[in-house]
ModelCIF file with pLDDT and N, C-alpha, C, O atoms, coordinates in Angstrom:
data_MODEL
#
_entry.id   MODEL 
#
_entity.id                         1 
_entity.type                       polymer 
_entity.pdbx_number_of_molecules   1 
#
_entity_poly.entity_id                      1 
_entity_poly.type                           'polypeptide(L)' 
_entity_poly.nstd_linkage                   no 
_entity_poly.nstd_monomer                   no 
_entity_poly.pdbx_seq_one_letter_code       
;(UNK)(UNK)(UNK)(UNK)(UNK)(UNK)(UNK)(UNK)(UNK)(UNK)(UNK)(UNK)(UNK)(UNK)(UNK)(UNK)
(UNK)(UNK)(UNK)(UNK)(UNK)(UNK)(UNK)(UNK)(UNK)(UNK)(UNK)(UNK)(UNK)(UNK)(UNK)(UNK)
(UNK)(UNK)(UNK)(UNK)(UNK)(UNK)(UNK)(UNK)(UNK)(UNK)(UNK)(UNK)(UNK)(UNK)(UNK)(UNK)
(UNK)(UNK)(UNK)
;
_entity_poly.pdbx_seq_one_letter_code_can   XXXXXXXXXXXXXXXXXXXXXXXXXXXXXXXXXXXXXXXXXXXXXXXXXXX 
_entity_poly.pdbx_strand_id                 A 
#
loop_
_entity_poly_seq.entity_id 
_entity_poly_seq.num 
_entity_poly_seq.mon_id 
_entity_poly_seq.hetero 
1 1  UNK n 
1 2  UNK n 
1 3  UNK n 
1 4  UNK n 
1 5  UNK n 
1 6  UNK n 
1 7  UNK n 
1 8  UNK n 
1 9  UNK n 
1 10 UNK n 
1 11 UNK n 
1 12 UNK n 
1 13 UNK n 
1 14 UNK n 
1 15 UNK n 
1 16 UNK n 
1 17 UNK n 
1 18 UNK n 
1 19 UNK n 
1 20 UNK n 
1 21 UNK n 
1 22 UNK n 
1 23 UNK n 
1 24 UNK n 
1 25 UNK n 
1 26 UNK n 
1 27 UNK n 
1 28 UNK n 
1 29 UNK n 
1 30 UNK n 
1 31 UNK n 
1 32 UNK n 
1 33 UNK n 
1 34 UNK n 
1 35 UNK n 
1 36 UNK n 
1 37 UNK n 
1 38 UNK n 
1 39 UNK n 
1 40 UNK n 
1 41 UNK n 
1 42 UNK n 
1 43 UNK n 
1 44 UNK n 
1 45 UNK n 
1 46 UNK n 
1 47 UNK n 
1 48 UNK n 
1 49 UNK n 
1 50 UNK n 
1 51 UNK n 
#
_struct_asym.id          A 
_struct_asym.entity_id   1 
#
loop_
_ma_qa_metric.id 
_ma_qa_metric.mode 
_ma_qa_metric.name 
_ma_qa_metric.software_group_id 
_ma_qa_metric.type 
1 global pLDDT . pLDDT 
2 local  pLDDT . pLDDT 
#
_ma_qa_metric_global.metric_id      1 
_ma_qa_metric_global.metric_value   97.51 
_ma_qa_metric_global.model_id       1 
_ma_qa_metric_global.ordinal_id     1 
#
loop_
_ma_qa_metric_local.label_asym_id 
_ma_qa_metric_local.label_comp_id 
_ma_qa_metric_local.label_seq_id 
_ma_qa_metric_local.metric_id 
_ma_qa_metric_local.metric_value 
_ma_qa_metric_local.model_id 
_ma_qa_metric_local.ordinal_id 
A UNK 1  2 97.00 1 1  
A UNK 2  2 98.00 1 2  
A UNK 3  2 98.00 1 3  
A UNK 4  2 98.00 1 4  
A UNK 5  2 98.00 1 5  
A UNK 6  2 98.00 1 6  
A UNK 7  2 98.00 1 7  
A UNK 8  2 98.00 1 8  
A UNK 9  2 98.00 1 9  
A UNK 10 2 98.00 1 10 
A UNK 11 2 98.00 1 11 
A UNK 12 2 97.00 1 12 
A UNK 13 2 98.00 1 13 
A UNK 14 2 98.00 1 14 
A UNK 15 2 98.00 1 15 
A UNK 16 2 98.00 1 16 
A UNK 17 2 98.00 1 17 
A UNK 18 2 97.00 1 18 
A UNK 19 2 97.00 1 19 
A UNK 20 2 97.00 1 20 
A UNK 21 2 96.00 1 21 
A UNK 22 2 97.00 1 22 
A UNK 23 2 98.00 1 23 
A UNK 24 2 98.00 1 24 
A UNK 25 2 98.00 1 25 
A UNK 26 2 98.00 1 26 
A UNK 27 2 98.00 1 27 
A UNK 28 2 98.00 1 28 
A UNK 29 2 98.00 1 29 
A UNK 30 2 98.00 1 30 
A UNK 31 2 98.00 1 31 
A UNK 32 2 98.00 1 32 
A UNK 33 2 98.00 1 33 
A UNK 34 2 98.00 1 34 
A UNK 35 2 98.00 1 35 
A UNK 36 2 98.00 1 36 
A UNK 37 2 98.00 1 37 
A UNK 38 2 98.00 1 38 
A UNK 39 2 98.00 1 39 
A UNK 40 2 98.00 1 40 
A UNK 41 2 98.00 1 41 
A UNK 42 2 98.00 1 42 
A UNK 43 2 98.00 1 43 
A UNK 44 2 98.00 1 44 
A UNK 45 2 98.00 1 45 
A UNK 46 2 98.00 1 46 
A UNK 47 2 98.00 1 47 
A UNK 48 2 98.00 1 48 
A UNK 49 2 98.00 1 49 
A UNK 50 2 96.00 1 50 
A UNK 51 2 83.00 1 51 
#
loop_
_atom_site.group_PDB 
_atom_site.id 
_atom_site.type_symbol 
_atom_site.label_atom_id 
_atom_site.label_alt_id 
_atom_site.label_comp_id 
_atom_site.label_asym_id 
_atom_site.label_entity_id 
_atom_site.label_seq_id 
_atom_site.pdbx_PDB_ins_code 
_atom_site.Cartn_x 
_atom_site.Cartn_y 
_atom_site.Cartn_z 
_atom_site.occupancy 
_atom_site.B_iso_or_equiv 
_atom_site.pdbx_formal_charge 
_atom_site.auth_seq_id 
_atom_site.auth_comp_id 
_atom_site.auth_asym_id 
_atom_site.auth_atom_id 
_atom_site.pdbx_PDB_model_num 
ATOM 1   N N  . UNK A 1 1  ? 0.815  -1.198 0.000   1.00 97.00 ? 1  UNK A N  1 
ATOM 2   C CA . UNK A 1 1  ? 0.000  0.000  0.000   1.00 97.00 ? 1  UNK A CA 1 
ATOM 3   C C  . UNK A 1 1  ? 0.858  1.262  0.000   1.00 97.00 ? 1  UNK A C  1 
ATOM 4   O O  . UNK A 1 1  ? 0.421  2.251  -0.589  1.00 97.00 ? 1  UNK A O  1 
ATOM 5   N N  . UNK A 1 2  ? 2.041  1.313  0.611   1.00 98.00 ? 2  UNK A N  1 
ATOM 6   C CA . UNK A 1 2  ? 3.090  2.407  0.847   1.00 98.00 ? 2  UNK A CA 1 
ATOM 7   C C  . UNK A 1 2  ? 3.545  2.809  -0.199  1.00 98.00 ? 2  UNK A C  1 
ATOM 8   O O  . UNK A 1 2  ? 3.643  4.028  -0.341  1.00 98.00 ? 2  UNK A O  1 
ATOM 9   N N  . UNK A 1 3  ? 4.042  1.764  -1.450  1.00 98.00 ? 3  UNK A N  1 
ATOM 10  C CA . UNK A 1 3  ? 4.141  1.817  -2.804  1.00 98.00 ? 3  UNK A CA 1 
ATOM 11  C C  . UNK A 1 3  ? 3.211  2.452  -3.828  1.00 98.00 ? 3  UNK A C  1 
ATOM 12  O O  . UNK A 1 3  ? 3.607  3.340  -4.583  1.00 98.00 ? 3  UNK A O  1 
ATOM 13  N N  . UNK A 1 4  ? 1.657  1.861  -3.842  1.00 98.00 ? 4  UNK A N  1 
ATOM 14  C CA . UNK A 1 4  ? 1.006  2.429  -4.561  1.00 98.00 ? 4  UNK A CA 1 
ATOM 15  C C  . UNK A 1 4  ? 0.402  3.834  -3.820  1.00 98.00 ? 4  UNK A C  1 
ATOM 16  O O  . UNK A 1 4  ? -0.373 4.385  -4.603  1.00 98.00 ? 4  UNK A O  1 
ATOM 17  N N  . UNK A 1 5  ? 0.501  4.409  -2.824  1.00 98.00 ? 5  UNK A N  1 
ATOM 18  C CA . UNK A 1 5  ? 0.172  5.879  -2.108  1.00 98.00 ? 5  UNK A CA 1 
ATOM 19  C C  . UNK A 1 5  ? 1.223  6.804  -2.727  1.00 98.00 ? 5  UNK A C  1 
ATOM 20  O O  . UNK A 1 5  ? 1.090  7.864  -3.340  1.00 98.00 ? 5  UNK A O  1 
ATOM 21  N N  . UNK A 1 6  ? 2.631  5.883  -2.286  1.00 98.00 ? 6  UNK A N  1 
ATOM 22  C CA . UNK A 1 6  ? 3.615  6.801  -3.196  1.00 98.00 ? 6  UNK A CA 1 
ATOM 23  C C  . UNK A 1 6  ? 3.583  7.413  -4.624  1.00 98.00 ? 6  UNK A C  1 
ATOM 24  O O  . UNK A 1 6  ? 3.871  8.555  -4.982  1.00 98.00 ? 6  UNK A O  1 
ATOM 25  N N  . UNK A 1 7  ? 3.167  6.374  -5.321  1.00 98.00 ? 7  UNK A N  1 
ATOM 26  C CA . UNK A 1 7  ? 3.456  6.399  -6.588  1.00 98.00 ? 7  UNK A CA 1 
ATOM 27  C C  . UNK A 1 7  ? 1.788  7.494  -6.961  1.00 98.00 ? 7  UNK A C  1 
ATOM 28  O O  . UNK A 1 7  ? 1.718  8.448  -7.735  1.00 98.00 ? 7  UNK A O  1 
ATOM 29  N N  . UNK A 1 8  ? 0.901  7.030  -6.285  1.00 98.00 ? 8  UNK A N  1 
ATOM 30  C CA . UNK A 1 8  ? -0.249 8.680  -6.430  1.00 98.00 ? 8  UNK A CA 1 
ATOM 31  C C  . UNK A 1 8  ? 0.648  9.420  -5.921  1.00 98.00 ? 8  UNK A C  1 
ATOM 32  O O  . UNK A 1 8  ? 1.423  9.528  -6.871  1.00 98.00 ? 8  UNK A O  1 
ATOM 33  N N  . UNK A 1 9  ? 0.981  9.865  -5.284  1.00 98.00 ? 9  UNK A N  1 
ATOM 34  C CA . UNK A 1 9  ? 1.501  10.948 -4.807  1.00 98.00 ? 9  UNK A CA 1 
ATOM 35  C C  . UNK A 1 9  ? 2.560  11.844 -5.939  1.00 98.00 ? 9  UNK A C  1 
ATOM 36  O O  . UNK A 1 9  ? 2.380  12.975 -6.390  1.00 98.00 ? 9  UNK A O  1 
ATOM 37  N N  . UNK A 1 10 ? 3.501  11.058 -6.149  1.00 98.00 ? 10 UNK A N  1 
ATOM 38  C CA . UNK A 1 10 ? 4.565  11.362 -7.388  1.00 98.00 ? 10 UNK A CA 1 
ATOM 39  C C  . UNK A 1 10 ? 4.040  11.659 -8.630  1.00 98.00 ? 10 UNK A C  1 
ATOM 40  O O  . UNK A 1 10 ? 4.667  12.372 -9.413  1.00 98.00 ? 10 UNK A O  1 
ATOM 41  N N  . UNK A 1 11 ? 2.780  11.115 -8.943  1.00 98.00 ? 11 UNK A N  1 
ATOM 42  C CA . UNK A 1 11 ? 1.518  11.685 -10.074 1.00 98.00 ? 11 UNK A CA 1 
ATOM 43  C C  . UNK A 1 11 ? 0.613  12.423 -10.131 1.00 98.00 ? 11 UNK A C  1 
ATOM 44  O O  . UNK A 1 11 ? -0.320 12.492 -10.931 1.00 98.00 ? 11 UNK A O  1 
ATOM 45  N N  . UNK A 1 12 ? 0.981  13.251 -8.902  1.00 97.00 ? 12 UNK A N  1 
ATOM 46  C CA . UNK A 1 12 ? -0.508 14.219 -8.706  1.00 97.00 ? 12 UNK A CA 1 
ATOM 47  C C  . UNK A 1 12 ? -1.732 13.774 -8.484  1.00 97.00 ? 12 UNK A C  1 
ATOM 48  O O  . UNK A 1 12 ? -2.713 14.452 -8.788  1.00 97.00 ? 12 UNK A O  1 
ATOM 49  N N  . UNK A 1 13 ? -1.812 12.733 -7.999  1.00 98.00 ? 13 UNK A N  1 
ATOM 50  C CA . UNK A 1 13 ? -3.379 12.388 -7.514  1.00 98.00 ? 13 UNK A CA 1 
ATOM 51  C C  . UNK A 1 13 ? -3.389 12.239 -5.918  1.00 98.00 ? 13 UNK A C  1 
ATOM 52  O O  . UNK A 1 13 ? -4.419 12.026 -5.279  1.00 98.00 ? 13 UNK A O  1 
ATOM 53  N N  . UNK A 1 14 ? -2.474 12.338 -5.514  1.00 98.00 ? 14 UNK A N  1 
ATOM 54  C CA . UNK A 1 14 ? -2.750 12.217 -3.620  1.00 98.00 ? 14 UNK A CA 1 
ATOM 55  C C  . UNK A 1 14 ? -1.553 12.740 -3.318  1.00 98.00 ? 14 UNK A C  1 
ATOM 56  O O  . UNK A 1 14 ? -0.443 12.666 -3.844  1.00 98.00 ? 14 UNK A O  1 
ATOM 57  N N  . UNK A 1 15 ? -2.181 13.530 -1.938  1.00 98.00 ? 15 UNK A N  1 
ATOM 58  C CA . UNK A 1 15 ? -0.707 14.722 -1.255  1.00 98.00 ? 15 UNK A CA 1 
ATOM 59  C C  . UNK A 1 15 ? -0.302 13.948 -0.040  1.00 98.00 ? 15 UNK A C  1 
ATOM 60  O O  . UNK A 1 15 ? -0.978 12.937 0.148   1.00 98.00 ? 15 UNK A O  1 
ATOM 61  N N  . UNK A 1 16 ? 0.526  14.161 0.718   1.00 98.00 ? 16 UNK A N  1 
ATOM 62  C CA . UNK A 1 16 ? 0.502  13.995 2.281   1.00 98.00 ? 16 UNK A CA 1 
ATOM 63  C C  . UNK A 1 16 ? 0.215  15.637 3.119   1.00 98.00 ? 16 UNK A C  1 
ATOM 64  O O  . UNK A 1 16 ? 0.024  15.828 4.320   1.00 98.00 ? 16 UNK A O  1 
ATOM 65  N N  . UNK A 1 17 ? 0.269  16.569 2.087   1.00 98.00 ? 17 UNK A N  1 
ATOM 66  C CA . UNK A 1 17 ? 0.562  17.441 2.772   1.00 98.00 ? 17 UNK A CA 1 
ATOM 67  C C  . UNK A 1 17 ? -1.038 18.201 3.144   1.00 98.00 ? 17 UNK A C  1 
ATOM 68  O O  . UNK A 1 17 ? -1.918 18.477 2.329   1.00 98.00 ? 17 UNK A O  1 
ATOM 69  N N  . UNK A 1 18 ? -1.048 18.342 4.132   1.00 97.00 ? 18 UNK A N  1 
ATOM 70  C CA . UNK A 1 18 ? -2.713 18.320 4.797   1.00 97.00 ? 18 UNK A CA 1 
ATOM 71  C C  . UNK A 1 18 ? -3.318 20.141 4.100   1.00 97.00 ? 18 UNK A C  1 
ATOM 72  O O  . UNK A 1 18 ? -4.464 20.454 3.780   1.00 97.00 ? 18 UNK A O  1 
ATOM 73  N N  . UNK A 1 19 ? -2.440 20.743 4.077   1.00 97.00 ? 19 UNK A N  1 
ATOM 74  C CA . UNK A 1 19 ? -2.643 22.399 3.975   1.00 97.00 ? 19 UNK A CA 1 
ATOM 75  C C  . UNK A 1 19 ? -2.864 22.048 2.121   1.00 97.00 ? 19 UNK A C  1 
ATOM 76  O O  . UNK A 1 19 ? -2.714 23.135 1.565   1.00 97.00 ? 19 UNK A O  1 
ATOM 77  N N  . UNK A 1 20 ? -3.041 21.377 1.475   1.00 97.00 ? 20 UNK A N  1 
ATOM 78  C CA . UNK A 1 20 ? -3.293 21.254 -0.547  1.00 97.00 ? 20 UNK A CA 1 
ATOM 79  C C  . UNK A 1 20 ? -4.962 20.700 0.054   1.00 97.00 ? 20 UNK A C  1 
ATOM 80  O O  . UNK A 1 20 ? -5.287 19.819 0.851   1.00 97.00 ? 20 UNK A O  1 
ATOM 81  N N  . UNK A 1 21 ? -5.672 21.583 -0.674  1.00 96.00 ? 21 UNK A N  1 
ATOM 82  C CA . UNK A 1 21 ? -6.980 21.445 -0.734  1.00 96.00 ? 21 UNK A CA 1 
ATOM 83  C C  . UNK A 1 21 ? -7.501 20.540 -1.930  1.00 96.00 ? 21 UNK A C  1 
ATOM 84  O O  . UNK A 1 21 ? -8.523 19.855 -1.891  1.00 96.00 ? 21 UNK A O  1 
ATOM 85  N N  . UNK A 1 22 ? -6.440 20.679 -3.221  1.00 97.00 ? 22 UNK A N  1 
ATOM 86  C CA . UNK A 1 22 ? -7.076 20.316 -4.681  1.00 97.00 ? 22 UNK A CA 1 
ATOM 87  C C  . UNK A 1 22 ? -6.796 18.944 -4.397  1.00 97.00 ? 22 UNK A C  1 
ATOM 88  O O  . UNK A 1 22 ? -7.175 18.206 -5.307  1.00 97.00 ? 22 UNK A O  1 
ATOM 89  N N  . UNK A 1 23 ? -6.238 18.336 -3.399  1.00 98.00 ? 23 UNK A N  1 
ATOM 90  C CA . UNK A 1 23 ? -6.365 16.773 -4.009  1.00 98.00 ? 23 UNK A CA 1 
ATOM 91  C C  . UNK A 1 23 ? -6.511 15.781 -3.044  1.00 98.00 ? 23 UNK A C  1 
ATOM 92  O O  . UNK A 1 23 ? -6.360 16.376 -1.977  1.00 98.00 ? 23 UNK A O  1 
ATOM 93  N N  . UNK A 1 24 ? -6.684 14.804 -2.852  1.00 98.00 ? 24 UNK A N  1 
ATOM 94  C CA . UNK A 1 24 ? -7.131 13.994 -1.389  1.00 98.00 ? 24 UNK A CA 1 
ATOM 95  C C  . UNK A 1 24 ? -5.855 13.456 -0.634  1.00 98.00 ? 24 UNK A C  1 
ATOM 96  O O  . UNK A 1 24 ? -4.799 13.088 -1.148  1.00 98.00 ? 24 UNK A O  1 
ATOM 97  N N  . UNK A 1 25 ? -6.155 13.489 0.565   1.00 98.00 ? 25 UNK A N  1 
ATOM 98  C CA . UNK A 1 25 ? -4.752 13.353 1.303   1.00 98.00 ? 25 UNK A CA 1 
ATOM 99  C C  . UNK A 1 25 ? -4.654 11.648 1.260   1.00 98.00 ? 25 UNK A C  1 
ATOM 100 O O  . UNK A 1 25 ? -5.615 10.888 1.372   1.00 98.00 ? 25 UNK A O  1 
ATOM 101 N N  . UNK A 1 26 ? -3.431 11.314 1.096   1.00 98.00 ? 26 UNK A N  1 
ATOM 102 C CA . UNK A 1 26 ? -2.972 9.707  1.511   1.00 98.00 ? 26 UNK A CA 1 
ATOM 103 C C  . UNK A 1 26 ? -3.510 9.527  3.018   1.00 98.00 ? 26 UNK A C  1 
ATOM 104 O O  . UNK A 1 26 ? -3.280 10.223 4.007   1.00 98.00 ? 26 UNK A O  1 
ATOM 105 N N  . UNK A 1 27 ? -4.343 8.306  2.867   1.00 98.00 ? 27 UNK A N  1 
ATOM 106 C CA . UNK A 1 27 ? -5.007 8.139  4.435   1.00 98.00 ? 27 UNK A CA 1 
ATOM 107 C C  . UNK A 1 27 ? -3.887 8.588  5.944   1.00 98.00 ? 27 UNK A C  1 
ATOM 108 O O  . UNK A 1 27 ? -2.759 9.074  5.860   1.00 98.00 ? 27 UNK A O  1 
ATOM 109 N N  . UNK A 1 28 ? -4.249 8.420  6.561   1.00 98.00 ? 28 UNK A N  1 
ATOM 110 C CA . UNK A 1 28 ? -3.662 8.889  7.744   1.00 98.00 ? 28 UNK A CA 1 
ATOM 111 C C  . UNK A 1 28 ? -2.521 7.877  8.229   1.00 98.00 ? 28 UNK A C  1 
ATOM 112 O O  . UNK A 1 28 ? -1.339 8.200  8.354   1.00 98.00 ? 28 UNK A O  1 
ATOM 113 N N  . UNK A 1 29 ? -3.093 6.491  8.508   1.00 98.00 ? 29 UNK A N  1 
ATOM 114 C CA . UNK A 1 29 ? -2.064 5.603  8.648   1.00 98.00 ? 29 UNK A CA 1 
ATOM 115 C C  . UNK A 1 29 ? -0.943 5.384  7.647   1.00 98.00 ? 29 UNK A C  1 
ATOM 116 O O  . UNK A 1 29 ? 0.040  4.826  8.135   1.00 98.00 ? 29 UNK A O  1 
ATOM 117 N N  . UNK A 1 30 ? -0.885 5.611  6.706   1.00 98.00 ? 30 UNK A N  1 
ATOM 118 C CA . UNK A 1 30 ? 0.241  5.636  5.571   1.00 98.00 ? 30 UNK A CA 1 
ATOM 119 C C  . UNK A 1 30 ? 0.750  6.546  5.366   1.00 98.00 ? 30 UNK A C  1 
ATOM 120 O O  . UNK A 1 30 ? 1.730  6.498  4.622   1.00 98.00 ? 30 UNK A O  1 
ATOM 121 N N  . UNK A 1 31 ? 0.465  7.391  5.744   1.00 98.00 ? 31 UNK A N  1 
ATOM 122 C CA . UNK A 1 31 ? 1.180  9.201  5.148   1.00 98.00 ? 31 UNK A CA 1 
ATOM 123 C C  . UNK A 1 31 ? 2.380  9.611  6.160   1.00 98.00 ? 31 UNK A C  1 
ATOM 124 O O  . UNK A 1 31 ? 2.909  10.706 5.967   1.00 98.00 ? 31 UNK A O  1 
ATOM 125 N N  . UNK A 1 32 ? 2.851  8.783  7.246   1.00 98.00 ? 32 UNK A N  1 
ATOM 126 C CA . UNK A 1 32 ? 4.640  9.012  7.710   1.00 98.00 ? 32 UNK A CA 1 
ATOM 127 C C  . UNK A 1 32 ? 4.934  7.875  7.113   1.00 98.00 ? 32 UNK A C  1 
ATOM 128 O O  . UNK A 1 32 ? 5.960  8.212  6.522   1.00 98.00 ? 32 UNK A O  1 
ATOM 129 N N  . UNK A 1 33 ? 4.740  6.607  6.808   1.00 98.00 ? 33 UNK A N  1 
ATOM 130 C CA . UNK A 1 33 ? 5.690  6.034  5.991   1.00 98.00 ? 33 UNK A CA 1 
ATOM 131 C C  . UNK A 1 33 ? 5.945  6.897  4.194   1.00 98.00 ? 33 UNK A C  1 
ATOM 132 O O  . UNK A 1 33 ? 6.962  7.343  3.662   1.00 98.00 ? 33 UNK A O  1 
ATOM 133 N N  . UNK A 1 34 ? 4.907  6.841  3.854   1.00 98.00 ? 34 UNK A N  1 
ATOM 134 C CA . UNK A 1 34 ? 4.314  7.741  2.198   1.00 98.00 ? 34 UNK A CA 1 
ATOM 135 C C  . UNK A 1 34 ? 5.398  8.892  2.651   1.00 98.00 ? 34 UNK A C  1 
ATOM 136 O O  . UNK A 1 34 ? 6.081  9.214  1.680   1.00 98.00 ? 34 UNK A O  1 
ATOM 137 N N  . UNK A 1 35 ? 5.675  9.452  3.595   1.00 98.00 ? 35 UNK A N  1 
ATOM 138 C CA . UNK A 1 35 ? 6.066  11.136 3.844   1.00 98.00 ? 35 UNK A CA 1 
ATOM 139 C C  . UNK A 1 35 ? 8.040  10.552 4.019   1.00 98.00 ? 35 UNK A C  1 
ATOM 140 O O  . UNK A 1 35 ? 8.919  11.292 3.578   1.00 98.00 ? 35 UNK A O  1 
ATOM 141 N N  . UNK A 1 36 ? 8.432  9.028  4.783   1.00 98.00 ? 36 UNK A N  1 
ATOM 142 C CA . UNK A 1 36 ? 9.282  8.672  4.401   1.00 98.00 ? 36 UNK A CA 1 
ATOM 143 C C  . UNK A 1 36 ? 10.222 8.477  3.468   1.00 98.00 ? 36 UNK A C  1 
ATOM 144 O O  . UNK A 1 36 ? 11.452 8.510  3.446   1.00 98.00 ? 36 UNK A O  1 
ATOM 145 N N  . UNK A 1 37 ? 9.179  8.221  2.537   1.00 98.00 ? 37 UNK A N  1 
ATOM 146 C CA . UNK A 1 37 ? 9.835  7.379  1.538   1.00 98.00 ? 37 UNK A CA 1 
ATOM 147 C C  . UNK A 1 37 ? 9.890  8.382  0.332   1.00 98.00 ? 37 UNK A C  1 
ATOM 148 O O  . UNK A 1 37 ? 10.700 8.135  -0.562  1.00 98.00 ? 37 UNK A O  1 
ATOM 149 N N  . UNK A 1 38 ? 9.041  9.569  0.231   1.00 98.00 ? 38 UNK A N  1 
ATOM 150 C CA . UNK A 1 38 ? 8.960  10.840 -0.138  1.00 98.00 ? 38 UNK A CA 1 
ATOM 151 C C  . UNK A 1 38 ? 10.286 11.600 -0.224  1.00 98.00 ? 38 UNK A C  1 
ATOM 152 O O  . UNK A 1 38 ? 10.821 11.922 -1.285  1.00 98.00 ? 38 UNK A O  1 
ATOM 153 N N  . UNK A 1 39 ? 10.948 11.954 1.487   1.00 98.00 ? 39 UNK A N  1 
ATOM 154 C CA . UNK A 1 39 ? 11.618 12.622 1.400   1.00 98.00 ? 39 UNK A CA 1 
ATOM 155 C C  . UNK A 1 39 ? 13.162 11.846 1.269   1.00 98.00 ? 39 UNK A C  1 
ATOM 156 O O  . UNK A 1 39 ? 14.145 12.571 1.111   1.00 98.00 ? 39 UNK A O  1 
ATOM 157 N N  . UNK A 1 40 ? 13.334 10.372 1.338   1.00 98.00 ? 40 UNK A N  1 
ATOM 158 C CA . UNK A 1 40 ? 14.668 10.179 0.668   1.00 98.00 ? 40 UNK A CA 1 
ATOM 159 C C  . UNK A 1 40 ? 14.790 10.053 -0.677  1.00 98.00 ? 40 UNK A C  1 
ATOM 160 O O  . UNK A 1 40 ? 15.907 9.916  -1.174  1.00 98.00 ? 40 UNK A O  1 
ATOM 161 N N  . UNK A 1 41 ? 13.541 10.087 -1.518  1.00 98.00 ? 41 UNK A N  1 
ATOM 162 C CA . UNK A 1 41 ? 13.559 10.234 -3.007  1.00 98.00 ? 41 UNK A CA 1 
ATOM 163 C C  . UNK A 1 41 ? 13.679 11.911 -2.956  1.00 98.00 ? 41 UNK A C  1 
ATOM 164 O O  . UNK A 1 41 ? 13.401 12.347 -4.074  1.00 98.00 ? 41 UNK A O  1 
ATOM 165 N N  . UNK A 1 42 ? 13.996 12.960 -2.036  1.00 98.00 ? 42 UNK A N  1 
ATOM 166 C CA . UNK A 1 42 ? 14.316 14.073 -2.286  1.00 98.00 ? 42 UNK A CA 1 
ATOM 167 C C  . UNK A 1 42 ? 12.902 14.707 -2.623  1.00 98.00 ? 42 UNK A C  1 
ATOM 168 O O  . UNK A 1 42 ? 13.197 15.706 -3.280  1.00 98.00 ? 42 UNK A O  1 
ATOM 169 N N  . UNK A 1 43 ? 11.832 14.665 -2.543  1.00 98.00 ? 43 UNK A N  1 
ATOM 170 C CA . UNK A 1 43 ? 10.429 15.222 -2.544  1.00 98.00 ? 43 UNK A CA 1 
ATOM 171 C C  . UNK A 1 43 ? 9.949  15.753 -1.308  1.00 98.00 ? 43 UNK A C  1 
ATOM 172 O O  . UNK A 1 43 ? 10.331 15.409 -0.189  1.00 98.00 ? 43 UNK A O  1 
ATOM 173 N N  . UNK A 1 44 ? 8.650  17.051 -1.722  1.00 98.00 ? 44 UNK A N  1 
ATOM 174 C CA . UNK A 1 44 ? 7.924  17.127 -0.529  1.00 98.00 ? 44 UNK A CA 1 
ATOM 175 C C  . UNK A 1 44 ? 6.861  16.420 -0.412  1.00 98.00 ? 44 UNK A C  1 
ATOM 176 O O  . UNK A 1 44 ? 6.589  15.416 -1.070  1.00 98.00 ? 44 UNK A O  1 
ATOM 177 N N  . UNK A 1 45 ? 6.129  16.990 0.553   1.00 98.00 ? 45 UNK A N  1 
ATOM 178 C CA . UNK A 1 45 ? 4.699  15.992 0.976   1.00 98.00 ? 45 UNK A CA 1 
ATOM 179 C C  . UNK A 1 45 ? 3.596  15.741 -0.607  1.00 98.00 ? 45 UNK A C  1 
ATOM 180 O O  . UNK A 1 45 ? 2.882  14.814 -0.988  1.00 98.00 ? 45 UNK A O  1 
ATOM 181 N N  . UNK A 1 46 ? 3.991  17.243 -1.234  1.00 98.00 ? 46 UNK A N  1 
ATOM 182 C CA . UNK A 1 46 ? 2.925  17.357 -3.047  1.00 98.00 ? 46 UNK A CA 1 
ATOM 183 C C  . UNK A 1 46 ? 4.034  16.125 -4.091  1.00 98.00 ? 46 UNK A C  1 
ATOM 184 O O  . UNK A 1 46 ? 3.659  15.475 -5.067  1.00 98.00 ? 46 UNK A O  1 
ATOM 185 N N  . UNK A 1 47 ? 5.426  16.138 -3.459  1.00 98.00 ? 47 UNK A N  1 
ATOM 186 C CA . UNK A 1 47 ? 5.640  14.687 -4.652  1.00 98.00 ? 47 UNK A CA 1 
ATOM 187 C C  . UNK A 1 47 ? 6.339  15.614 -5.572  1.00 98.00 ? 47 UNK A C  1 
ATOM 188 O O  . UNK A 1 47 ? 6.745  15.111 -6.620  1.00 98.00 ? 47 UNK A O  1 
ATOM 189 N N  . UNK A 1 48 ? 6.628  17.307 -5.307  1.00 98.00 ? 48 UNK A N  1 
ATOM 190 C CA . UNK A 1 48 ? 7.790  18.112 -5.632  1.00 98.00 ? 48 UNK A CA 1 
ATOM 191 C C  . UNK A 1 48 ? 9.135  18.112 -5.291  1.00 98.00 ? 48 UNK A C  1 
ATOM 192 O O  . UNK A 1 48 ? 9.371  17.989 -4.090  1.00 98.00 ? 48 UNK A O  1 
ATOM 193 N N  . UNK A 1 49 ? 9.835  18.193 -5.855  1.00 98.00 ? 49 UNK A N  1 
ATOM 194 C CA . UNK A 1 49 ? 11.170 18.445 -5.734  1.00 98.00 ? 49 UNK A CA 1 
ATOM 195 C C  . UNK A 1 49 ? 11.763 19.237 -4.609  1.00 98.00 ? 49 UNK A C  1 
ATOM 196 O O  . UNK A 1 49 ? 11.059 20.213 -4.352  1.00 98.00 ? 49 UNK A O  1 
ATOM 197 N N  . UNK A 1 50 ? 12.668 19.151 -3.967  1.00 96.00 ? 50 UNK A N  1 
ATOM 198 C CA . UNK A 1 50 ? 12.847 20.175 -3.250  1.00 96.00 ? 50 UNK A CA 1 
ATOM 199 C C  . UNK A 1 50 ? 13.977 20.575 -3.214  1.00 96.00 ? 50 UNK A C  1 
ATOM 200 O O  . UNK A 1 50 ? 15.005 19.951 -2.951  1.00 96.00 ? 50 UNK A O  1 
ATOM 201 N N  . UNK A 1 51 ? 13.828 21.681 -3.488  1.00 83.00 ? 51 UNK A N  1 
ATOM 202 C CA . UNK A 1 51 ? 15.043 22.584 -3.556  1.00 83.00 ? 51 UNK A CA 1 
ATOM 203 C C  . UNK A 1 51 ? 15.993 22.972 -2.805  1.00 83.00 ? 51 UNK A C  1 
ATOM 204 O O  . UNK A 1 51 ? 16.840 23.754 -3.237  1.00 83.00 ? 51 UNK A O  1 
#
C-alpha cells in the first residue's frame, strides 16, 4: 500500500501534505511512511522536488 500511495503521490493524484486542498490526502495511517519514503527520493509531501 506504501508503494502504490507513493506512486499517487509522485503523479498528482494524492498529497501527504494536509494544507493542498485540490487533491485527497494519503489516508492517515500511511502518510509518515508515504512522507518517508517521499523525502529520501528528495520530494515534498505534493511529490515536488525540493530545492
Amino acid at each position: 500500500m506504501i508503494d502504490m500511495y507513493l506512486a499517487l503521490v509522485m503523479n498528482d493524484m494524492r498529497t501527504c501534505d494536509e494544507n493542498n486542498k485540490t487533491l485527497p490526502l494519503v489516508p492517515k495511517k500511511y502518510r509518515v511512511k508515504v512522507m518517508e519514503c517521499l523525502t529520501a527520493l528528495g520530494l515534498d509531501a505534493n511529490g515536488d522536488p525540493i530545492a
